[in-house]
Backbone bond lengths (Angstrom), bond angles and torsions (degrees), N, CA, C in turn:
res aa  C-N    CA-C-N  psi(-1)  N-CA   C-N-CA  omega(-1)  CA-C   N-CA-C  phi
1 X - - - 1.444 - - 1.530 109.35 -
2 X 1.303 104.43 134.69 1.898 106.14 171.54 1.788 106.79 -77.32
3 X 1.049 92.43 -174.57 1.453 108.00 167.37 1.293 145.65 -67.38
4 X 1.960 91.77 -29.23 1.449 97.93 -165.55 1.681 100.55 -75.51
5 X 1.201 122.98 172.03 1.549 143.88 168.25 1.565 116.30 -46.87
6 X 1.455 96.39 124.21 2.009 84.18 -177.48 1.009 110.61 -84.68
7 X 1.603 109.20 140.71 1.184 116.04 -156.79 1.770 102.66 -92.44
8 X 0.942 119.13 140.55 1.497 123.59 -166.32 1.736 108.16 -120.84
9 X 1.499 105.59 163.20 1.443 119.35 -166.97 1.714 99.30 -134.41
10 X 0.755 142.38 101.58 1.778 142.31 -175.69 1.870 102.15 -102.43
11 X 0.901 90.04 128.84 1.773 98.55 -173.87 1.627 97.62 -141.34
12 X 1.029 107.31 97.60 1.474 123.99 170.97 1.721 104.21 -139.22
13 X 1.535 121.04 145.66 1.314 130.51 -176.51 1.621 103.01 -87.30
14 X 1.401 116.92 -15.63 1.769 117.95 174.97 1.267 103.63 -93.65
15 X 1.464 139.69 107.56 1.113 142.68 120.82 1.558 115.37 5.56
16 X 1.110 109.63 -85.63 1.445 126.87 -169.07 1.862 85.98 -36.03
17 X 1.478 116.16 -72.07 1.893 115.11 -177.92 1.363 107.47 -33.56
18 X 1.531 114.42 -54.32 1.570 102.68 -163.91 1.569 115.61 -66.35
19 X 1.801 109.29 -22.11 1.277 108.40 -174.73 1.654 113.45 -72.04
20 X 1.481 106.29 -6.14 1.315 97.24 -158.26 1.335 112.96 -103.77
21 X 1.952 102.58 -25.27 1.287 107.77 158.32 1.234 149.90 -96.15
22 X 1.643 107.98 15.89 1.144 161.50 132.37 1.418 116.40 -11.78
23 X 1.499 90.02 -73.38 1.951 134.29 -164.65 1.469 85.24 -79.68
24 X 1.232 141.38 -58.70 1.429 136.97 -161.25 1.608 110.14 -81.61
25 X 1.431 127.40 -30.96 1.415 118.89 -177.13 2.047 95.66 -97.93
26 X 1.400 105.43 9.04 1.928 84.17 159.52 1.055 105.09 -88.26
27 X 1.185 129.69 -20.69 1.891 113.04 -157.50 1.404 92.45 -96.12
28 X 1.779 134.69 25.66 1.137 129.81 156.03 1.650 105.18 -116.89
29 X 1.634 108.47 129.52 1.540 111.42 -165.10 1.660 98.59 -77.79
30 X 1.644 116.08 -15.11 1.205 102.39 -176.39 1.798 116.66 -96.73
31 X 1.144 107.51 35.48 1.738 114.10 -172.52 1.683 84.90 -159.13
32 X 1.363 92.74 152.19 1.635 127.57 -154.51 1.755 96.61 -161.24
33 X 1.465 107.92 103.13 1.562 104.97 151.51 1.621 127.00 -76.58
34 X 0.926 131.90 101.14 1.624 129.22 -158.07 1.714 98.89 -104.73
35 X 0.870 114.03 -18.61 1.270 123.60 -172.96 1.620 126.73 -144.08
36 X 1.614 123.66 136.90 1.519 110.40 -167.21 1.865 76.78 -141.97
37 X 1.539 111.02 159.12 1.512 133.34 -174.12 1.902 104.78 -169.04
38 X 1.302 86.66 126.13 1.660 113.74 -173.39 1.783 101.96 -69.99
39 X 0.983 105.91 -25.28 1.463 106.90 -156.76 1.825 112.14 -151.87
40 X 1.405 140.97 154.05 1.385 116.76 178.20 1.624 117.37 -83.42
41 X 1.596 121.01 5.01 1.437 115.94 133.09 1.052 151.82 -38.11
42 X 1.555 93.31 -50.55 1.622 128.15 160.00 1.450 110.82 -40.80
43 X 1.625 98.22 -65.48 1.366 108.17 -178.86 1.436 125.54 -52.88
44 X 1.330 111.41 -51.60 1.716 128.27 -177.05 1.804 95.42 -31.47
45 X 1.567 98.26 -68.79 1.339 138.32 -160.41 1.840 93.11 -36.06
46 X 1.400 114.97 -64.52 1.302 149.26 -176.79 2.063 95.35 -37.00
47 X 1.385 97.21 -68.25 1.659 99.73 -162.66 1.553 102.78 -96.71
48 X 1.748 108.37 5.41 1.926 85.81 158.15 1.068 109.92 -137.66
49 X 1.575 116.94 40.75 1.291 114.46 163.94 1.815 109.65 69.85
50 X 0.990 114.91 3.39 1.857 104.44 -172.42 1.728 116.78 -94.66
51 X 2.078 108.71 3.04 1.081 104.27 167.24 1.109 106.56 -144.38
52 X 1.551 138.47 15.86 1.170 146.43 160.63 1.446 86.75 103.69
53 X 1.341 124.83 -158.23 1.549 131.44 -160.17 1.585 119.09 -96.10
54 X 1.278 104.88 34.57 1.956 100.34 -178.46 1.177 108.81 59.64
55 X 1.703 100.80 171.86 1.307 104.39 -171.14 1.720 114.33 -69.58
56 X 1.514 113.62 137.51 1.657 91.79 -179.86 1.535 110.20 124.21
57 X 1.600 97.26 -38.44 1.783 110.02 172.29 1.333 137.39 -130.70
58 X 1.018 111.68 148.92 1.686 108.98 -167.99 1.535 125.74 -41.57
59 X 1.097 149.46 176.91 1.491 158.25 -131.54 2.225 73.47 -126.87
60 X 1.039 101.67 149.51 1.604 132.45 151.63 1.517 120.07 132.47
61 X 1.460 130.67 -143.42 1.320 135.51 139.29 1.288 117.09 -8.76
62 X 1.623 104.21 161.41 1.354 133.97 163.16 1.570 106.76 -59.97
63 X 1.153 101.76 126.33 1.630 122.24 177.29 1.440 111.39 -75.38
64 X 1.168 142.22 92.85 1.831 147.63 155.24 1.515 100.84 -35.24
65 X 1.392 102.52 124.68 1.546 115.71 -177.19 1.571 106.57 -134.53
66 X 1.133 112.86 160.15 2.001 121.39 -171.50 1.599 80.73 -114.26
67 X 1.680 132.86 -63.54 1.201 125.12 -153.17 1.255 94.23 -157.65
68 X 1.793 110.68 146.28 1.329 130.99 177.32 1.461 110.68 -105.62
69 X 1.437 124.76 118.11 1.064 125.30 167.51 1.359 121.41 -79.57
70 X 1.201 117.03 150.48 1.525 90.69 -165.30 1.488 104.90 -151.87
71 X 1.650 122.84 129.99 1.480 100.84 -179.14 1.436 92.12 -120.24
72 X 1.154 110.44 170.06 2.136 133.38 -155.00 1.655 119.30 -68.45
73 X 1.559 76.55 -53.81 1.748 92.43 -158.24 1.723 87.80 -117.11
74 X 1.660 117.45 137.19 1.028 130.45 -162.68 1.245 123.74 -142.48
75 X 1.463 120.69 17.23 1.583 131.13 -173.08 1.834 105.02 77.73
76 X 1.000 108.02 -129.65 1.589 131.62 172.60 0.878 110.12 -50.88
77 X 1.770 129.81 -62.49 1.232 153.87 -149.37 1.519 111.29 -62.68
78 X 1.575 124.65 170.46 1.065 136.26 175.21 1.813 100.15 -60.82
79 X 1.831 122.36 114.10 0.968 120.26 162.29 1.568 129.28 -47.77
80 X 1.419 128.30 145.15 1.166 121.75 172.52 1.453 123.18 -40.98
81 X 1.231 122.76 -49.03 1.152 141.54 -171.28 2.169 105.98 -42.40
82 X 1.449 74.27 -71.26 1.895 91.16 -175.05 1.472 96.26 -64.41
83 X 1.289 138.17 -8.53 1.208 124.91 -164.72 1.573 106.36 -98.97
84 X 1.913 104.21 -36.53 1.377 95.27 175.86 1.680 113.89 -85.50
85 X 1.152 132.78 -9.66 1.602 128.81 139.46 1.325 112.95 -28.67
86 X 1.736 129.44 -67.01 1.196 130.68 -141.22 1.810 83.31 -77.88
87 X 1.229 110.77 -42.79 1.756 108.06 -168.92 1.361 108.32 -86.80
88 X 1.470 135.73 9.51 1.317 116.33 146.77 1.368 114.23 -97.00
89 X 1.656 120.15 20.19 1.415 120.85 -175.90 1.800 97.53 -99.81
90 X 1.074 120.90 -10.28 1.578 143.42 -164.94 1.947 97.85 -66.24
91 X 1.068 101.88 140.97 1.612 109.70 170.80 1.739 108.11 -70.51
92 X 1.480 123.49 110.82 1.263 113.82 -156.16 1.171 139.89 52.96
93 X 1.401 124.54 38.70 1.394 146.84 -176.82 1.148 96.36 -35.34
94 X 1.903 141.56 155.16 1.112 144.61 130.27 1.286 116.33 -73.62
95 X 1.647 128.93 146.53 1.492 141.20 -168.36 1.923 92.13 -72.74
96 X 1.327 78.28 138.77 1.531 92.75 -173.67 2.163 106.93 -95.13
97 X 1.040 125.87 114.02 1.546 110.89 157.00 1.428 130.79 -104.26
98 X 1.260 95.22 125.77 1.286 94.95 -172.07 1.532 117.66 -78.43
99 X 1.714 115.32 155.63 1.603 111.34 -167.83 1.475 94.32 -156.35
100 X 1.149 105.53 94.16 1.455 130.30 175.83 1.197 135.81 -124.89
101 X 1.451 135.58 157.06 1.704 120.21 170.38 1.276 119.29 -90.00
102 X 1.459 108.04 -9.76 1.339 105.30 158.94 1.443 144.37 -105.80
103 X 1.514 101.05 146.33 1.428 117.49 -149.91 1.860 109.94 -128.69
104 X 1.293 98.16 47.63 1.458 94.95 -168.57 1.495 97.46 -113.78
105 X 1.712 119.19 155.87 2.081 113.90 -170.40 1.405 90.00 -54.71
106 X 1.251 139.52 -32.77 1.249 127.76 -137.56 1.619 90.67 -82.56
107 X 1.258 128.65 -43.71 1.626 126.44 -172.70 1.613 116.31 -76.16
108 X 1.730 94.59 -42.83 1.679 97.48 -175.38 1.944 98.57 -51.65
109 X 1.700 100.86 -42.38 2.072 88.41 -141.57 1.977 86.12 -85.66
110 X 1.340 116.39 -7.41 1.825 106.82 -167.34 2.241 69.87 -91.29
111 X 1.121 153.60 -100.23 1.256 138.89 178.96 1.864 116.52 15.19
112 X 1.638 94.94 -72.59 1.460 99.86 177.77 1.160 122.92 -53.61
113 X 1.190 124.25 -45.95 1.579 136.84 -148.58 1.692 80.08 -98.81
114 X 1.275 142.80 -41.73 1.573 108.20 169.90 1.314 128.08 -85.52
115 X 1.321 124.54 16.82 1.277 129.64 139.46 2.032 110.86 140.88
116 X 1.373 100.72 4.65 1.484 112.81 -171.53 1.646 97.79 -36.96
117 X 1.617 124.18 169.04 0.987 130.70 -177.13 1.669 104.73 -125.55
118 X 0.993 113.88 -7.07 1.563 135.80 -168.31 1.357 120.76 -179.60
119 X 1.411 117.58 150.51 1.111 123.51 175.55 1.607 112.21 -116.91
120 X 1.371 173.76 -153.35 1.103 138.98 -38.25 1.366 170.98 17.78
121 X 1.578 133.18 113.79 1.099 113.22 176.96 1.495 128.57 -98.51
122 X 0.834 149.88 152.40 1.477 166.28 146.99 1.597 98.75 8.29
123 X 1.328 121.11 -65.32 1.140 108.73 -170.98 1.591 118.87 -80.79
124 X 0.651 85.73 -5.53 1.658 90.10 -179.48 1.622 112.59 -37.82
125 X 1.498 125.06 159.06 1.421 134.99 -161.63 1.902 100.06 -85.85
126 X 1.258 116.04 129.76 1.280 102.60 -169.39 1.817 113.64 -65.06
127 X 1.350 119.25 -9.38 1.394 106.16 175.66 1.190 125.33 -65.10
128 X 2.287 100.69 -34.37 1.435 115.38 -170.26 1.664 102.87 -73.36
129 X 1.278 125.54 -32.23 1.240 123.47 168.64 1.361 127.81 -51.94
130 X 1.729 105.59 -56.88 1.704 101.22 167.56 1.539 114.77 -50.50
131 X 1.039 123.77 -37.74 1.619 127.72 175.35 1.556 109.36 -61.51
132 X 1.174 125.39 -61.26 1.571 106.42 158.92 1.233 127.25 -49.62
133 X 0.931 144.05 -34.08 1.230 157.73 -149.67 2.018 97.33 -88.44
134 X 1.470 118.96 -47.59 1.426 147.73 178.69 1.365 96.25 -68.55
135 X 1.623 112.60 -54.55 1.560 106.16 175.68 1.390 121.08 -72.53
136 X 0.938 123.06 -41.58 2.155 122.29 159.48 0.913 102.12 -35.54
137 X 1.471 124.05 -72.56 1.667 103.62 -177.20 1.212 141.68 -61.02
138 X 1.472 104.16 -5.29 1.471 119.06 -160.62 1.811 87.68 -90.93
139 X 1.775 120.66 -26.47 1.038 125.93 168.01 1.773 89.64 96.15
140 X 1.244 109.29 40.99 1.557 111.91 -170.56 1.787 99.42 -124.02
141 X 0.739 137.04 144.47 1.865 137.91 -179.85 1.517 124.03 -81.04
142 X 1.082 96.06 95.94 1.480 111.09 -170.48 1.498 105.51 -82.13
143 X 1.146 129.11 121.22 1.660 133.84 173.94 1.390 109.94 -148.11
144 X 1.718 106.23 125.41 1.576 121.83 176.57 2.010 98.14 -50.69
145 X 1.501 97.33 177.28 1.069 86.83 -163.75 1.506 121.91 -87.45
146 X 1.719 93.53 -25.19 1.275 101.72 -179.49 1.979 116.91 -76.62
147 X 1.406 108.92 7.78 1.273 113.97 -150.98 2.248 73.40 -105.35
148 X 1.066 105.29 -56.96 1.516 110.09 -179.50 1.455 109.71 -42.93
149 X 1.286 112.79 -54.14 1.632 116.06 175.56 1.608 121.31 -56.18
150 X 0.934 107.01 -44.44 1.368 120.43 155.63 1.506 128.30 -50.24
151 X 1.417 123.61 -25.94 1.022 147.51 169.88 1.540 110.34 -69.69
152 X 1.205 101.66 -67.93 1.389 127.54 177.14 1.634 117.74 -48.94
153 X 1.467 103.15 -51.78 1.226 98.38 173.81 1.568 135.87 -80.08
154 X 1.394 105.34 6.59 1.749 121.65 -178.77 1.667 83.82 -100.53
155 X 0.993 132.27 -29.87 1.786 120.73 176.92 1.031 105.71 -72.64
156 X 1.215 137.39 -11.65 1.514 148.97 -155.76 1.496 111.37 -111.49
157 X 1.632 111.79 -26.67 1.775 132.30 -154.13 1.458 85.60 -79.45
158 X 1.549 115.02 141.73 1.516 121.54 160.89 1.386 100.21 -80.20
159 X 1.044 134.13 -4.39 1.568 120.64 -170.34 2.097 99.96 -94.35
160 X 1.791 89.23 157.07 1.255 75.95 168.84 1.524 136.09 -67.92
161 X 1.113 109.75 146.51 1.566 92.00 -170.80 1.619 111.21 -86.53
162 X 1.262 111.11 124.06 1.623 120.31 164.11 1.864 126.24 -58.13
163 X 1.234 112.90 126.73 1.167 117.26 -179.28 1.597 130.28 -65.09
164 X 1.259 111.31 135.75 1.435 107.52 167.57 1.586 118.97 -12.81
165 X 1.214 111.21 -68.68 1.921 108.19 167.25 1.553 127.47 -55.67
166 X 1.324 100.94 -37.38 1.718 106.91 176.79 1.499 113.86 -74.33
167 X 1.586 108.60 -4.94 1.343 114.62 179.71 1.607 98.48 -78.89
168 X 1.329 93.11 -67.45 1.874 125.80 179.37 1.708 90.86 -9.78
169 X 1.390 92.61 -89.04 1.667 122.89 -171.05 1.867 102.02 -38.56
170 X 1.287 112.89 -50.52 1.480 105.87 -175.26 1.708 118.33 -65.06
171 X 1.222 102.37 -36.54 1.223 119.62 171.84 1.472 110.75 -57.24
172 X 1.237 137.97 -65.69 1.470 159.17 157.01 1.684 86.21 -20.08
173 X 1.176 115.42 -67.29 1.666 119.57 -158.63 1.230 121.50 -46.09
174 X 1.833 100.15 -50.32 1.633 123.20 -170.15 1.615 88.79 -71.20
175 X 1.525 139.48 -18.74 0.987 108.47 -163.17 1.866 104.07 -109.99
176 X 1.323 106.90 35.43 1.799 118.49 146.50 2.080 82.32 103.97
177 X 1.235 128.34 -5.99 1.355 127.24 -177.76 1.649 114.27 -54.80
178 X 0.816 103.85 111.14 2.009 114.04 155.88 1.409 103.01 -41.15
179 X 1.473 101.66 165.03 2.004 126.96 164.54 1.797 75.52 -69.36
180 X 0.900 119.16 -95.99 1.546 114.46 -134.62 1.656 105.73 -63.00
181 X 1.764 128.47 -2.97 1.194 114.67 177.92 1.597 88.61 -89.42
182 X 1.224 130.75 -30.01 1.450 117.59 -178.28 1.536 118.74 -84.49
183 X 1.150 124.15 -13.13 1.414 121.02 160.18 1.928 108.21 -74.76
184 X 1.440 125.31 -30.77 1.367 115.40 141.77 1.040 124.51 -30.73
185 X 1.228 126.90 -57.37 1.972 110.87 -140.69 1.859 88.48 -100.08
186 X 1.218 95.65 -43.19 1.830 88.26 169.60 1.514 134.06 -72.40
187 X 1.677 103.56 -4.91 1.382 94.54 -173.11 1.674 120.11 82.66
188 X 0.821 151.73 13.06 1.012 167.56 94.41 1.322 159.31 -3.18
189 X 1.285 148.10 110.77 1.002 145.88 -149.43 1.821 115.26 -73.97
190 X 1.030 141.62 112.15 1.630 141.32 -168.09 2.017 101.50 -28.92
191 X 1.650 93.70 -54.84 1.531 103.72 -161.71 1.745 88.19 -70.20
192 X 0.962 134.34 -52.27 2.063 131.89 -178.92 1.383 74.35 -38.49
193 X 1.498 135.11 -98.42 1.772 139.74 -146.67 1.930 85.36 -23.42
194 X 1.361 99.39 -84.26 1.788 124.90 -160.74 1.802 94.45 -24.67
195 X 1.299 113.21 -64.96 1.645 114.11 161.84 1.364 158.42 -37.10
196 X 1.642 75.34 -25.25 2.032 96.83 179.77 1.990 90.40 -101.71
197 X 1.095 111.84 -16.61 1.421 123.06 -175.19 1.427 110.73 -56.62
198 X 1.236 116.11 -60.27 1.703 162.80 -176.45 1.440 102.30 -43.40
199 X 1.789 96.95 -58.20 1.470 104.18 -176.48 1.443 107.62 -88.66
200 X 1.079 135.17 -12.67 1.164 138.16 166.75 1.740 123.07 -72.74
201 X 1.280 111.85 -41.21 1.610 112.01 162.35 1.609 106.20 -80.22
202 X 1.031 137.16 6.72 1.348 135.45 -173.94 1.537 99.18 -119.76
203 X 0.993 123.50 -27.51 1.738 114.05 173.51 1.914 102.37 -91.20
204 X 1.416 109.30 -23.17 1.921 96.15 174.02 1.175 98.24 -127.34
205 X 1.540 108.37 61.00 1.427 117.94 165.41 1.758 127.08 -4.17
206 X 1.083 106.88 73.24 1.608 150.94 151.43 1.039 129.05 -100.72
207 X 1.194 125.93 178.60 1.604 122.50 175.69 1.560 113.44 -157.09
208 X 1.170 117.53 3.06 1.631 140.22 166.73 1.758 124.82 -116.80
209 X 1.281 103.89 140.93 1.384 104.73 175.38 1.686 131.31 -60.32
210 X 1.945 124.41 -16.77 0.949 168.03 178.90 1.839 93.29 -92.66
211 X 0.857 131.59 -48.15 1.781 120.56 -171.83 1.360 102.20 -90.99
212 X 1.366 118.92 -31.25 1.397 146.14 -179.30 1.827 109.05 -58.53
213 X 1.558 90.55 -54.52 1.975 89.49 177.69 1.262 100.82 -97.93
214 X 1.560 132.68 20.09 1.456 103.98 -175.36 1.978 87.22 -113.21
215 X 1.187 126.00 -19.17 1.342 132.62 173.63 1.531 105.51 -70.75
216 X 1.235 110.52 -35.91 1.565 108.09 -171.27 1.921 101.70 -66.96
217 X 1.622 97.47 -34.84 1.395 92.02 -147.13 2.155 101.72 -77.05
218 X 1.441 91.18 -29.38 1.522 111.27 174.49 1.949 103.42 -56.93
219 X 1.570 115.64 -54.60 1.546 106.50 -170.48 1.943 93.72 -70.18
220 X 1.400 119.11 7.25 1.428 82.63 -163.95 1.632 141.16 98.24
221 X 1.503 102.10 -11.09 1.088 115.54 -163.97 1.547 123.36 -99.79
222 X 1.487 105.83 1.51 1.731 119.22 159.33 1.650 101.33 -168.14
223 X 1.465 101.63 154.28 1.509 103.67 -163.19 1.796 97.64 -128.80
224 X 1.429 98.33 128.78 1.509 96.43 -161.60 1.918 97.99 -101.73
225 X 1.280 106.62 124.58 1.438 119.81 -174.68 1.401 109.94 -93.08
């Protein structure tokens, strides 16, 4: 690493968040926000130049970034999730960290499994953050603590473990969603949902969508808000 300030990308849909973490990485000479994005459209837009610099930055070129901060859930907008997919598909992608309040398997492992470099939550202490933030770039895995334990303990689970998507989809379920409203929001084909379904009552041996979210919600494995 050189000297100069890492240059950072903050993609949060609250204003008010970006201003605040904004306000907290100037009064460090070695972090530089160069770039801010409402949404991971925003973002795309930001690191290939195809909409000038997101909301927050001037009109031109592709924006040079050290690390993408990145939070999940985004209103309307391109979710975090699909967004850090599309930007580890990028020629020299920068490591994405994620900085969210949510902390459920279903976000950390669908996060991981599209290529996050770290996870974080929101509250976290701003030193432990600059230190993730140092470790993303360093291309090293930064995870809060309770997000690691959590980690740890699905390596640990005798059950089979459910995938980043089978999380997605269960999560979607408990929250009153249809096959065809959840093949919506993911993009997705109805019969892919019906499939990831299959394997999902067959790894928490159930056989209903109702035994299905009430086992998930007992191991822990999605948290219904």
């Amino acid at each position: 690493m050189t000297d100069s300030p890492l240059r950072i990308l903050l993609v949060d849909d609250h204003p008010v968040v970006r201003h605040g973490l904004k306000a907290m990485f100037s009064e460090r000479p070695d972090m530089d926000v160069v770039a801010e994005a409402a949404d991971g459209r925003a973002a795309l837009d930001v690191l290939t130049g195809a909409g000038g610099s997101g909301s927050g930055g001037p009109g031109g070129g592709r924006t040079e970034v050290d690390v993408v901060l990145m939070d999940l859930r985004m209103g309307a907008g391109m979710d975090g999730v699909t967004a850090i997919r599309r930007i580890t598909e990028l020629d020299s992608p920068p490591p994405v960290l994620v900085l969210t309040t949510y902390d459920t398997d279903a976000d950390i492992l669908a996060a991981v499994e599209a290529g996050a470099t770290g996870y974080m939550l929101k509250d976290a202490p701003p030193d432990q953050l600059c230190e993730a933030v140092h470790a993303a770039a360093r291309g090293q895995t930064a995870l809060a603590p309770d997000v690691a334990n959590r980690l740890m303990a699905r390596l640990r689970s005798p059950h089979p473990a459910l995938s980043g998507r089978e999380l997605e989809i269960l999560g979607l379920l408990a929250r009153g969603l249809s096959n065809r409203a959840i093949s919506r929001e993911l993009f997705i084909s109805e019969a892919t949902v019906k499939t990831h379904l299959v394997h999902v009552f067959d790894k928490l041996g159930v056989d209903n969508r109702t035994a299905a979210i009430t086992t998930a919600l007992q191991r822990g494995l999605i948290r219904v808000e």
